[in-house]
C-alpha positions in Angstrom: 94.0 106.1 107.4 93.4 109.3 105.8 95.2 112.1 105.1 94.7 115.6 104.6 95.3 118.8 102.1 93.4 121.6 104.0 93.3 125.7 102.9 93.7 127.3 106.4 93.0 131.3 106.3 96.0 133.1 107.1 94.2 136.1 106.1 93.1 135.2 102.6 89.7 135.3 103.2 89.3 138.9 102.1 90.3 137.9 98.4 87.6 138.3 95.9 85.3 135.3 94.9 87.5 134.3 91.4 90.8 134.0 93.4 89.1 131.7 95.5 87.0 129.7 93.2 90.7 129.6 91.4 92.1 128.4 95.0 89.9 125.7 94.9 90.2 124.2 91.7 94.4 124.4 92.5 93.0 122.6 95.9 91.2 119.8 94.2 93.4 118.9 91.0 96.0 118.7 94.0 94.1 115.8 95.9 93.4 113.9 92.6 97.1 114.3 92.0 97.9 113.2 95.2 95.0 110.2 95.0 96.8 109.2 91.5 100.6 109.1 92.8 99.1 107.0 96.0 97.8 104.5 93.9 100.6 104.5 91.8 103.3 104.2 94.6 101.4 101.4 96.3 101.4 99.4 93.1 105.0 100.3 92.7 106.1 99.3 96.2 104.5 96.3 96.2 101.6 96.9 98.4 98.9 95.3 96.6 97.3 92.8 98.8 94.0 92.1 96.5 94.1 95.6 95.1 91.7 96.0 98.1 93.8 99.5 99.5 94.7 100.5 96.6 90.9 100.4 95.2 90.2 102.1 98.4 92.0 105.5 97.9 89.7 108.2 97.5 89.5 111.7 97.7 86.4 113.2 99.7 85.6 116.7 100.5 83.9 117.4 103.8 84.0 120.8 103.3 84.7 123.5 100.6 88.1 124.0 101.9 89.5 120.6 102.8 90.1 117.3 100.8 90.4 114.0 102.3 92.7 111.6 100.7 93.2 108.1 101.5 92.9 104.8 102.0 90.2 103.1 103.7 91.0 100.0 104.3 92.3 99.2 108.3 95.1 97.6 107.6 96.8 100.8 105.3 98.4 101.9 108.2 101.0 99.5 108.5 101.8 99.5 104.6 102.7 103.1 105.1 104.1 102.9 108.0 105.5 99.4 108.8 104.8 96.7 112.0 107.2 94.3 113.8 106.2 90.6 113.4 107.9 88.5 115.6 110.7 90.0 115.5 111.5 91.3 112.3 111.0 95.0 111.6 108.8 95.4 108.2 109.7 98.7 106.9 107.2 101.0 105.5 106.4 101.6 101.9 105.7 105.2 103.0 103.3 105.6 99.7 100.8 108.1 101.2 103.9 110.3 102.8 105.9 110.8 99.5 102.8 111.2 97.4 102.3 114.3 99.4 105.8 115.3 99.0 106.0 114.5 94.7 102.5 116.5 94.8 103.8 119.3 97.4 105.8 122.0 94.9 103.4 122.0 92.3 100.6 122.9 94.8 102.5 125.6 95.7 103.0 126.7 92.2 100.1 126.5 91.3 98.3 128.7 94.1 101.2 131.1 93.1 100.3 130.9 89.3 96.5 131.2 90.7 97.0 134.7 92.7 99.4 136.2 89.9 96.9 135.5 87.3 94.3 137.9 89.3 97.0 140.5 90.0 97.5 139.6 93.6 
């Protein structure tokens, strides 16, 4: 299960070198912020199996734009998102989904903060 924080050109490609060597550095503190507040919520939430998943979340970067984040153990998907045994409904601990969100506004910010530093 992995999920992903990817820069998709809207247009941006035309800025100069710095603002997108700043871009990226807003890009990765982002993932590692994201990896941090994964582990943390699957700790928190009770997820912790043999601290197998949560050992397993890591941040990769295939390519100079994108960052990978996840888990990668098989059975993360149902911590985040639940399963029905027998027939009780186990909820999901959702700790991938609201790292993203805790991790969300500051991203922003910070691309903001990135781009106003270089007068754009």
């Amino acid at each position: 299960m992995t999920w992903k924080v990817e820069y998709k050109d809207l247009g941006l490609a035309s800025l100069d070198k710095d603002a997108v060597a700043k871009l990226r550095k807003v890009l990765d503190k982002a993932a590692h912020d994201i990896e941090a507040a994964m582990k943390a919520n699957i700790i928190s939430r009770g997820f912790v199996d043999t601290r197998a998943t949560v050992n397993s979340v890591a941040v990769s970067a295939p390519d100079a734009d994108t960052r990978d984040i996840g888990p990668s153990t098989e059975y993360a998907i149902y911590g985040e998102l639940g399963y029905v045994r027998g027939k009780t409904r186990v909820p999901g601990l959702f700790f991938a989904r609201d790292a993203l969100e805790m991790v969300r506004n500051s991203f922003i910010a910070a691309c903001e903060a990135a781009l106003r530093s270089l007068g754009k």
